[in-house]
Each structure stands twice: as structure tokens, then as C-alpha cells.
Backbone as ProteinMPNN parsed JSONL, in Angstrom:
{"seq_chain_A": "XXXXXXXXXXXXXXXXXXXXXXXXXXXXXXXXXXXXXXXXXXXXXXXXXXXXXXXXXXXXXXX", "coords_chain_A": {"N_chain_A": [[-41.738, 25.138, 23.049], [-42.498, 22.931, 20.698], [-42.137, 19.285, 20.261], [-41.793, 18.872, 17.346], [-41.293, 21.167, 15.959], [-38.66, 21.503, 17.144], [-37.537, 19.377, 16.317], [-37.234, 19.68, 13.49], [-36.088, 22.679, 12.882], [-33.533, 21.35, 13.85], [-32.965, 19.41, 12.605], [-32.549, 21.01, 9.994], [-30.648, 22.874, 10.573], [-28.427, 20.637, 11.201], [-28.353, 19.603, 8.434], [-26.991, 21.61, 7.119], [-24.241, 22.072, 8.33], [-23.589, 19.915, 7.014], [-23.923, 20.386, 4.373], [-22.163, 22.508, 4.211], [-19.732, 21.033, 5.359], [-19.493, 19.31, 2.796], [-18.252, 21.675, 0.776], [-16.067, 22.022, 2.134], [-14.429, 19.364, 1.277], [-12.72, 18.62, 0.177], [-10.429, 19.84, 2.002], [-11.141, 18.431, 4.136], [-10.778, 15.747, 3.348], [-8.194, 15.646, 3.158], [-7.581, 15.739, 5.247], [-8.767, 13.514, 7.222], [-9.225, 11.692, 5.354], [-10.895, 8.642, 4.444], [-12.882, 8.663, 6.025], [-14.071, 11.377, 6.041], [-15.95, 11.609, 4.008], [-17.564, 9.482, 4.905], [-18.39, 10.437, 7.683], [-19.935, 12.542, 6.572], [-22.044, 11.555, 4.78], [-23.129, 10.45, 7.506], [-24.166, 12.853, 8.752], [-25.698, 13.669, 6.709], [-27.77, 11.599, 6.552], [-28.797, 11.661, 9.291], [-29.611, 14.558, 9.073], [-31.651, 14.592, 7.492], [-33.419, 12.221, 8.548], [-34.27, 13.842, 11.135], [-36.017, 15.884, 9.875], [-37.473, 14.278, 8.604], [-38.96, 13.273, 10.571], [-40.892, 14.962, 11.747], [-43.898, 15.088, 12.346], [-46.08, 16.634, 12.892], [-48.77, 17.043, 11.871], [-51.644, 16.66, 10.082], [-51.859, 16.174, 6.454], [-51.733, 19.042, 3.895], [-55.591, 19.047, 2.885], [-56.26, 18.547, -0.747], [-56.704, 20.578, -3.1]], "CA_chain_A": [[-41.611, 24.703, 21.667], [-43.047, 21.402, 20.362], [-40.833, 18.611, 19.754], [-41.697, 19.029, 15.81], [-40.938, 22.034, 15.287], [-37.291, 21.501, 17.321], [-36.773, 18.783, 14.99], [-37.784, 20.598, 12.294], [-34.894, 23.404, 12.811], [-32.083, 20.832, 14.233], [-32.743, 18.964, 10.926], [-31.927, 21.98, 8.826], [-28.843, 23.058, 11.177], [-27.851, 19.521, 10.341], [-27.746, 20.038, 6.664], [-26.513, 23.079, 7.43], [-23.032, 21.373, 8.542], [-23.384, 18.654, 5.917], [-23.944, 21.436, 3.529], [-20.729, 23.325, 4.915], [-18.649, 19.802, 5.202], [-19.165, 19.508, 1.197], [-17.63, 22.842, 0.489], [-14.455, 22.017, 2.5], [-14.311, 17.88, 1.247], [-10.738, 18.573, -0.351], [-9.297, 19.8, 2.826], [-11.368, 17.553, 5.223], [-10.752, 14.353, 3.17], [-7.003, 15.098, 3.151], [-7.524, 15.719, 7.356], [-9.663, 12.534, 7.944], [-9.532, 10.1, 4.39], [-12.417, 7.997, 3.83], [-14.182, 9.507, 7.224], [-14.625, 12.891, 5.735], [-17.058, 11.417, 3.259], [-18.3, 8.37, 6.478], [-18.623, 11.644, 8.62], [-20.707, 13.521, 5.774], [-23.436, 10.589, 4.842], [-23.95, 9.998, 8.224], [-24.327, 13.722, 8.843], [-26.565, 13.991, 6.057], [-29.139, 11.064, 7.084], [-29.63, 12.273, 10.613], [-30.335, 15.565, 9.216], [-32.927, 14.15, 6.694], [-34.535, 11.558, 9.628], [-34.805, 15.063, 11.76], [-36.972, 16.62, 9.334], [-38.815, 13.286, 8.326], [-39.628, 12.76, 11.638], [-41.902, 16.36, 11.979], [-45.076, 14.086, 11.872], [-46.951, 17.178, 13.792], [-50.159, 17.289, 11.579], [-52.619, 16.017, 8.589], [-51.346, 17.129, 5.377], [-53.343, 19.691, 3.785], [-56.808, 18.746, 1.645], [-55.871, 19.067, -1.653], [-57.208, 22.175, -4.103]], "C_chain_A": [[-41.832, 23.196, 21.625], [-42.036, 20.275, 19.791], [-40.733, 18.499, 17.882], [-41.415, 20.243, 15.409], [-39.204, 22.063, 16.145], [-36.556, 20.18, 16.475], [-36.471, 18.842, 13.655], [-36.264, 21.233, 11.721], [-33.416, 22.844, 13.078], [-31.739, 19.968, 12.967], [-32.061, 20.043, 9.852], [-30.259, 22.558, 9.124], [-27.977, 21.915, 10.866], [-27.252, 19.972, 9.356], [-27.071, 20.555, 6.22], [-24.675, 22.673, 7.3], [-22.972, 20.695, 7.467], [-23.118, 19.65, 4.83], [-21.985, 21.948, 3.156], [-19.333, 21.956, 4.331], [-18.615, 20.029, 3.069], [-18.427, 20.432, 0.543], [-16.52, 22.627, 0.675], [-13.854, 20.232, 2.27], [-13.128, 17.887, 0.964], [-10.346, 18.593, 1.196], [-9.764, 19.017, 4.02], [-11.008, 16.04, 4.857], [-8.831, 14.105, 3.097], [-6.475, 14.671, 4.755], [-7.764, 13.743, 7.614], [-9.565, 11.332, 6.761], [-10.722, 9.531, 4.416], [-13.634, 8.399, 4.945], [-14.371, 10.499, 6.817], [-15.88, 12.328, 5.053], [-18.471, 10.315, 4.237], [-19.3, 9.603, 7.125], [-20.226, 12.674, 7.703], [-22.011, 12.815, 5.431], [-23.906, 10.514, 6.043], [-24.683, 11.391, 8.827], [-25.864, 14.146, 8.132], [-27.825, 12.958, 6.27], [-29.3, 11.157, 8.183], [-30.167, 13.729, 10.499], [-31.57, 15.078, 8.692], [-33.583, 13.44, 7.5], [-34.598, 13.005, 10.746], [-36.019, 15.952, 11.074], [-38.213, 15.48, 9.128], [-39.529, 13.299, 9.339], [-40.874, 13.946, 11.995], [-43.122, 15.521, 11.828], [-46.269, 15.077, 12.678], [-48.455, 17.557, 12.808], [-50.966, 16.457, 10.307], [-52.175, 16.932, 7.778], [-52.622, 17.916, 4.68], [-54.515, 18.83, 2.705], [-55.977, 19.298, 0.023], [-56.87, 19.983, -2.536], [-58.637, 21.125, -5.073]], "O_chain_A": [[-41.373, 22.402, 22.447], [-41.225, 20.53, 18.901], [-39.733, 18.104, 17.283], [-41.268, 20.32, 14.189], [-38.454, 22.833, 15.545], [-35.382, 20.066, 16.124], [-35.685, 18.226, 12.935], [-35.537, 20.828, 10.814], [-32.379, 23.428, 12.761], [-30.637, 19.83, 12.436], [-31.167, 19.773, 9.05], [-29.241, 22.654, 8.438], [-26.888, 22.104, 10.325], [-26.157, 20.517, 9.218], [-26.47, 20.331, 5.17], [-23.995, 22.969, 6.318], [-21.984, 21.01, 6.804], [-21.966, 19.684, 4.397], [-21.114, 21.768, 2.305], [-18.485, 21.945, 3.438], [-17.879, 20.719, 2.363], [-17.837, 19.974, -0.435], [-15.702, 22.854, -0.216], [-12.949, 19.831, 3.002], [-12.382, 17.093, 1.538], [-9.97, 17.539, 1.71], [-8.957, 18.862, 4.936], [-10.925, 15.179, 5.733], [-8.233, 13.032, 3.021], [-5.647, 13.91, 5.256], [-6.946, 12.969, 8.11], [-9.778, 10.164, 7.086], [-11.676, 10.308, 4.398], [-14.854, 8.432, 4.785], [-15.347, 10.877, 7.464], [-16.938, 12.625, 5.609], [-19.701, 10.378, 4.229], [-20.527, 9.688, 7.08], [-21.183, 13.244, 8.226], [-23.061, 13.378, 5.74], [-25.136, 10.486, 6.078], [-25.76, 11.197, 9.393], [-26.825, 14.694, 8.673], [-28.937, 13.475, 6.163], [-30.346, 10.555, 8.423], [-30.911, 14.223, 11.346], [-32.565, 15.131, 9.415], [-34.749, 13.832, 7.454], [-35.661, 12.764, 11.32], [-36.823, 16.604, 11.74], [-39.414, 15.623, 9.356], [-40.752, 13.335, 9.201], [-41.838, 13.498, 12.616], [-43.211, 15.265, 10.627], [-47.287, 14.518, 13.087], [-49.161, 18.466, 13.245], [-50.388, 15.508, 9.778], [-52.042, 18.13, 8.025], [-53.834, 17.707, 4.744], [-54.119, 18.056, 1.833], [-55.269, 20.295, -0.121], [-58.06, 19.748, -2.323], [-59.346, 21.678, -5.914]]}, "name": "protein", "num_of_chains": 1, "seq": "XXXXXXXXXXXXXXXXXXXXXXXXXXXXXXXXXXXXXXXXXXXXXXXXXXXXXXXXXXXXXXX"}
């Protein structure tokens, strides 16, 4: 497997968590305080630079 397409899918598993974290922010921000939300941005821009980074081709011609 090509390193763009494993950044591809570890980007979305990312999100995936970040995703997840949002759902439970009540009971993680009473766990952790201002790191639940620290924990969740930084969560969420390493998933988004995992997907940016996919740089495996020329985009298509357009129609």
C-alpha cells in the first residue's frame, strides 16, 4: 500500500475519533477541562493534514 492511500484512511480514522470526541465533549470536558476541546482541535488538524497530504496524482481534466 502506497503511502497516499495510508494517509488517506489514517486521516479519516482520525476524524473518526475527533468525530467520536465531539459526541462525548460534556463528559470529556468535565474529565480533562480546557484539554478536551486542546485534545479535539489538535485531533482534528492532524486528521485534516493526513488527508491534505494525499498528493498521489494530477487532478482530473475538467468536463
Amino acid at each position: 500500500m502506497n503511502t497516499g492511500k495510508r494517509n488517506f484512511w489514517l486521516g479519516n480514522a482520525v476524524l473518526t475519533v475527533a468525530m467520536l470526541m465531539l459526541i462525548f465533549m460534556g463528559q470529556l470536558s468535565d474529565a480533562l477541562g480546557i484539554w478536551a476541546a486542546v485534545l479535539w482541535m489538535a485531533l482534528a488538524a492532524l486528521g485534516v493534514w493526513l488527508l491534505m497530504s494525499d498528493k498521489s496524482g494530477e487532478p482530473p481534466p475538467p468536463d
